[in-house]
C-alpha positions as CSV (number, residue, x, y, z in Angstrom):
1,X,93.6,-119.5,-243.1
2,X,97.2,-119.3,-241.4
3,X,99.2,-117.6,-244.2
4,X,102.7,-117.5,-242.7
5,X,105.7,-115.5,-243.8
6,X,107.4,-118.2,-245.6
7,X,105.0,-118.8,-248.1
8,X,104.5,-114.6,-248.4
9,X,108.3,-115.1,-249.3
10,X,107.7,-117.5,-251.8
11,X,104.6,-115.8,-253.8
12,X,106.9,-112.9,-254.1
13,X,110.0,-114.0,-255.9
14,X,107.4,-116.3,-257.8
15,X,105.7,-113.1,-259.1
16,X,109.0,-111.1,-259.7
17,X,109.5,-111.7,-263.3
18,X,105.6,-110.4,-263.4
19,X,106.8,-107.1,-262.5
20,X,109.0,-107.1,-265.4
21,X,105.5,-107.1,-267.5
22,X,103.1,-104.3,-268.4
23,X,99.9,-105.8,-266.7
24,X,97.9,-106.5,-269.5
25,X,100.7,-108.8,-271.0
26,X,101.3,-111.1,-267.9
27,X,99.1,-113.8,-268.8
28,X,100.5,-116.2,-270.8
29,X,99.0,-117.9,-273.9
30,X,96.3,-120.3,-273.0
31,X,98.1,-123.7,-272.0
32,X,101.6,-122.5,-271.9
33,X,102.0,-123.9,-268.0
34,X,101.4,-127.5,-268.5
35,X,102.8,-127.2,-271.9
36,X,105.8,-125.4,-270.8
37,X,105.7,-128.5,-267.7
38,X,105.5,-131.1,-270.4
39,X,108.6,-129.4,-272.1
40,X,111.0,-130.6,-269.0
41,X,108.9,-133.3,-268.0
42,X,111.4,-136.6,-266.8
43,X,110.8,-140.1,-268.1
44,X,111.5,-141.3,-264.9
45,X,109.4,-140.2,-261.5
46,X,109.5,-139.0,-259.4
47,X,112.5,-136.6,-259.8
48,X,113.1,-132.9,-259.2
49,X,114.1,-130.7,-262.1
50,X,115.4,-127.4,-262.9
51,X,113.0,-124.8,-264.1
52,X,112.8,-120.9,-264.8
53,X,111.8,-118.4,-263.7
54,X,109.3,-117.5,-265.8
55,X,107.7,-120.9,-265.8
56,X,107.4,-120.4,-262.2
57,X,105.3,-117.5,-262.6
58,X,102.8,-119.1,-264.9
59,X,101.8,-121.2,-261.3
60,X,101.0,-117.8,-260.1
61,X,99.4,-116.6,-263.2
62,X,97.6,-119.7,-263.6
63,X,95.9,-119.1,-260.0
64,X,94.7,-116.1,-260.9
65,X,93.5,-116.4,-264.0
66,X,91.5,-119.9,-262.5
67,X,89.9,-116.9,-259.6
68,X,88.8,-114.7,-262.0
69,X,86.9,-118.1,-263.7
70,X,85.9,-118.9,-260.5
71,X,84.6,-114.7,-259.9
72,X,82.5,-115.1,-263.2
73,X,81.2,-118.5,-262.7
74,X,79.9,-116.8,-259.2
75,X,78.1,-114.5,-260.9
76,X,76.7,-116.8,-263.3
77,X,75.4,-118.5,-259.9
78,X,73.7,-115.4,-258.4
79,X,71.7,-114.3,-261.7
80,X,70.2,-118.2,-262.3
81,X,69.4,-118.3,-258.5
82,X,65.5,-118.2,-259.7
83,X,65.7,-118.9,-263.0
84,X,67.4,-122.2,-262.7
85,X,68.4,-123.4,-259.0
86,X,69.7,-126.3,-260.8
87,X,73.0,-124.7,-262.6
88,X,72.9,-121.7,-260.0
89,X,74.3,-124.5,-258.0
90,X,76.3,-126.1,-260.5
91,X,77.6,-122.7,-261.4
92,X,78.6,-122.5,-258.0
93,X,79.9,-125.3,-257.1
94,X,82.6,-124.5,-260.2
95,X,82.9,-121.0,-258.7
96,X,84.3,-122.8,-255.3
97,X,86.1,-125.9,-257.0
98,X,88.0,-123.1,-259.5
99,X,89.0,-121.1,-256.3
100,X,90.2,-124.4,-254.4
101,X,92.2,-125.1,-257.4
102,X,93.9,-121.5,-257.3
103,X,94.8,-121.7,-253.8
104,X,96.5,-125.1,-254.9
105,X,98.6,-123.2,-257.7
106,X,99.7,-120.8,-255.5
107,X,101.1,-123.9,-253.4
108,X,102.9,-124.9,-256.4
109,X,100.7,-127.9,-258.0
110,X,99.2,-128.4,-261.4
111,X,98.2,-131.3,-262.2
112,X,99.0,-132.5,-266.2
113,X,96.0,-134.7,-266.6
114,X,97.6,-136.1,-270.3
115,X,100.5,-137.8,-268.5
116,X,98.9,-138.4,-265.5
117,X,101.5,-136.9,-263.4
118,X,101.5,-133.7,-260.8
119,X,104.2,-131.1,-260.4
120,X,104.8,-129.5,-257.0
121,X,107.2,-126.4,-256.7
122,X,109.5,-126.8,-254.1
123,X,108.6,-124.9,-251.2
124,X,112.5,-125.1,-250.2
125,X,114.1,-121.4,-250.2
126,X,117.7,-122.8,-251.3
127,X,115.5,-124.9,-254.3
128,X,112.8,-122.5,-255.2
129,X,113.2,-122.6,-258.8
130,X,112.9,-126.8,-258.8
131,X,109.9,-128.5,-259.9
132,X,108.8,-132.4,-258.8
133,X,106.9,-134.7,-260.5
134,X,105.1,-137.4,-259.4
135,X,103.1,-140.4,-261.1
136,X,99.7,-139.5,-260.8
137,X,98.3,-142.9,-260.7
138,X,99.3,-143.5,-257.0
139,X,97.2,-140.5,-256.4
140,X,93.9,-142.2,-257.5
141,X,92.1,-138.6,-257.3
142,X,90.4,-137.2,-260.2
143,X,91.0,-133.2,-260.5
144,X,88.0,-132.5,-258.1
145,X,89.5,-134.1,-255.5
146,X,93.0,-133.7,-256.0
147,X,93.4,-129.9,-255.9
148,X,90.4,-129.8,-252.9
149,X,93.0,-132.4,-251.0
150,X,96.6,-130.7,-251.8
151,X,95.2,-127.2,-250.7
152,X,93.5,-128.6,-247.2
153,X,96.6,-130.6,-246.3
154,X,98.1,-127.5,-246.9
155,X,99.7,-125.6,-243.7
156,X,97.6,-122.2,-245.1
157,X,94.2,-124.3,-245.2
158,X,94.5,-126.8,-242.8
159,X,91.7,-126.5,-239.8
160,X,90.1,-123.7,-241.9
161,X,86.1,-125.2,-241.9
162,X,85.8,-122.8,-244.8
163,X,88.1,-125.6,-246.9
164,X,86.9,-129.5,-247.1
165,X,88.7,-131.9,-248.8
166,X,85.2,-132.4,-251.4
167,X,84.1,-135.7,-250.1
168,X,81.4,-137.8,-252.1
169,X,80.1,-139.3,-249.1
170,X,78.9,-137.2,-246.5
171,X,75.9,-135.0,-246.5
172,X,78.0,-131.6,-246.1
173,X,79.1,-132.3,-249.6
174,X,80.5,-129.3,-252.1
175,X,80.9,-132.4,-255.2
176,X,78.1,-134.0,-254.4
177,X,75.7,-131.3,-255.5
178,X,77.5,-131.2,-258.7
179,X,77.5,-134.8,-259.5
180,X,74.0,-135.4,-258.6
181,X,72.6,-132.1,-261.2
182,X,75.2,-133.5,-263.6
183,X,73.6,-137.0,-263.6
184,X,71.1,-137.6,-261.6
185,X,67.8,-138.5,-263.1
186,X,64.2,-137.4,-262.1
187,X,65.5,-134.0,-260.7
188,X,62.0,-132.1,-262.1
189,X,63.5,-128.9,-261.1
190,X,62.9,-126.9,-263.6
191,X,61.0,-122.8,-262.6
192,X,59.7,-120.7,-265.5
193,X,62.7,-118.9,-267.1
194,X,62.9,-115.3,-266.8
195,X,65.5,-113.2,-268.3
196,X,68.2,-111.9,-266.1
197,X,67.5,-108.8,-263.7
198,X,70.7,-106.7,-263.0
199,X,69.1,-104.8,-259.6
200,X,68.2,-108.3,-258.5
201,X,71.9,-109.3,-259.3
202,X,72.9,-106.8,-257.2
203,X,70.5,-107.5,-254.6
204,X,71.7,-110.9,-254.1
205,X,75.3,-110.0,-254.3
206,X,74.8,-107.5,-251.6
207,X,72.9,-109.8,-249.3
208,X,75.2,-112.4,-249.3
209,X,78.3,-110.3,-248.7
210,X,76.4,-108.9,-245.5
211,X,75.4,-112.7,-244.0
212,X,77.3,-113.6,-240.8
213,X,77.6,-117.4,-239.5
214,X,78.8,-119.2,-237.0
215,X,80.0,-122.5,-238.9
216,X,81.0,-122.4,-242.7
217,X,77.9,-123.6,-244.4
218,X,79.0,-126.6,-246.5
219,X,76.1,-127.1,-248.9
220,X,73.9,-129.9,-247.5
221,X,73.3,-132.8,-249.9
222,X,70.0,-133.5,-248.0
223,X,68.9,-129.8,-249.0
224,X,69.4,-130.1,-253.0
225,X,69.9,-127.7,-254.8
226,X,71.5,-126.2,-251.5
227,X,71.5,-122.8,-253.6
228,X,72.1,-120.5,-250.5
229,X,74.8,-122.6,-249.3
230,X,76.3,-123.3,-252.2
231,X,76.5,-119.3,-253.1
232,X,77.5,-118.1,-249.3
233,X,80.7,-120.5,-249.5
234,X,82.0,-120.1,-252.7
235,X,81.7,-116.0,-252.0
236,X,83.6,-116.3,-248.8
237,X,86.5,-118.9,-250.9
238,X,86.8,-116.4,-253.5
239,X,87.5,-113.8,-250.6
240,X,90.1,-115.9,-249.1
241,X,92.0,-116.2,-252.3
242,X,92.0,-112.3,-252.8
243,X,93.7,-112.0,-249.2
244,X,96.0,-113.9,-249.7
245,X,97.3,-112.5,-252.6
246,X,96.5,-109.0,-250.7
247,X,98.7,-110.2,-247.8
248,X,101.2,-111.3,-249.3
249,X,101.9,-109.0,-252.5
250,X,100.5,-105.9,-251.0
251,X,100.1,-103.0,-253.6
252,X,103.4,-103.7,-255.0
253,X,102.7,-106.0,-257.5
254,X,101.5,-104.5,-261.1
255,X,99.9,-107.7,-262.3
256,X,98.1,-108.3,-259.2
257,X,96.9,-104.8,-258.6
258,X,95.4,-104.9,-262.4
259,X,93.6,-108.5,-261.7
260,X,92.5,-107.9,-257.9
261,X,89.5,-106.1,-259.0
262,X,87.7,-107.4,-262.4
263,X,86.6,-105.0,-264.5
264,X,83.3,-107.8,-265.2
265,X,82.6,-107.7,-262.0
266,X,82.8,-104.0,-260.5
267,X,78.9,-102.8,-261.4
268,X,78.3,-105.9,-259.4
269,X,80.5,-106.8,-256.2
270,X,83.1,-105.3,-254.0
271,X,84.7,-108.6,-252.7
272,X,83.9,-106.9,-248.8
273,X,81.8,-109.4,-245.7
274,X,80.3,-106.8,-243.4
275,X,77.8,-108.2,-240.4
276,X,74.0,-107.3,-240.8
277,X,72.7,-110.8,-241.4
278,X,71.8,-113.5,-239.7
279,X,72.0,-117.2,-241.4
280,X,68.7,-117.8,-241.1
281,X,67.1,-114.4,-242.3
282,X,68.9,-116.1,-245.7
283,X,66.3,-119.2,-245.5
284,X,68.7,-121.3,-245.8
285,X,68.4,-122.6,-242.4
């Protein structure tokens, strides 16, 4: 992840009017960045178009609210990793796609699935407060493509192995697993439920924040339900987020200080990588 000083600039004055905020009451209401985006939304594309400030922020907002999804849906993954390898991968996959999608808010794109079109922030410093839309159907990408696309094309992503661009036809394959749980049929993988164990929670937590590798492990079609995979790379995305946010808003920040560590997940994770494991003392070699 190159994260260069231009685009620290640019999450900055984006956050500003956050600042202006007690913590708690930075989040908008649900919706209000695609419906405040529909609000100036052009008949004509594409075009750039004035916007304010504090519709700026909600990309930033939006981003972290999708991490924090994308932090719960993690741990949703870890505690069904026996129970139900099935949705621990599902889980997790969702855990990775919904931190993709926040690294490609912090670029400045949403995409308004309704009117099929996708707004980009200008990256510009003289234009920072312009928004461009685009008709969506030239794109041909559906959501779980798109945002996985825009964020590796992305100077901060781009050679980063820990970042694919969520192909359907490869074997190293994040969508894959998802599609094929989702509708497969005959998947007969179904263990005897057992109710959720906090230690072993925190167990599994713990041993995947202390597993070292030497190629990000893109979860492995051929190995379904790549649980181990599937788990180690969405931990390390969800990382990557919080560093850049750390980088580039330091402790100055109010609203990201108060969402940089989720009170949800605290009994559970510290967000830290430390070596002490190999890749294969994981089984999932």
């Amino acid at each position: 992840m190159k994260i260069n000083d231009a685009l620290k600039e640019r999450l900055v004055t984006w956050s500003l009017p956050l600042d202006a905020l007690p913590p708690n009451e930075a989040f908008p209401a649900p919706g209000s960045l695609s419906a405040s985006l529909a609000a100036v939304l052009p008949d004509d594309v594409p075009v750039d178009v004035a916007v304010s400030a504090e519709l700026v922020s909600h990309f930033v907002t939006a981003a972290v609210d999708i991490w924090l999804r994308a932090v719960h849906s993690f741990l949703v993954s870890a505690a069904l990793t026996k129970t139900s390898p099935i949705w621990s991968s599902v889980s997790g996959y969702y855990s990775s796609h919904y931190a993709v999608r926040g690294f490609a808010h912090l670029l400045g794109y949403f995409q308004l699935f309704q009117r099929k079109r996708i707004a980009s922030l200008s990256v510009a410093p003289e234009a920072a407060l312009n928004c461009n839309f685009t008709d969506k159907k030239g794109a041909r990408d559906a959501e779980h493509k798109l945002y996985w696309r825009l964020a590796k094309n992305s100077d901060l992503l781009k050679g980063d192995g820990l970042f694919t661009e969520n192909r359907t036809d490869s074997d190293e394959s994040d969508v894959r697993h998802r599609s094929f749980a989702n509708y497969a049929d005959h998947l007969m993988a179904y263990p005897a439920f057992a109710p959720l164990n906090e230690q072993d929670l925190k167990d599994r937590i713990d041993q995947i924040s202390k597993i070292v590798f030497d190629a990000p492990p893109i979860p492995r079609f051929s190995k379904f339900p790549d649980v181990e995979y599937v788990q180690l790379i969405a931990y390390h995305r969800l990382i990557a987020f919080r560093r850049l946010l750390d980088e580039s808003l330091g402790d100055t920040n109010r609203f990201w200080n108060e969402n940089r560590n989720p009170f949800f997940v605290a009994e559970y994770m510290n967000f830290q990588l430390a070596d002490g494991f190999d890749l294969t003392l994981f089984g999932a070699a």
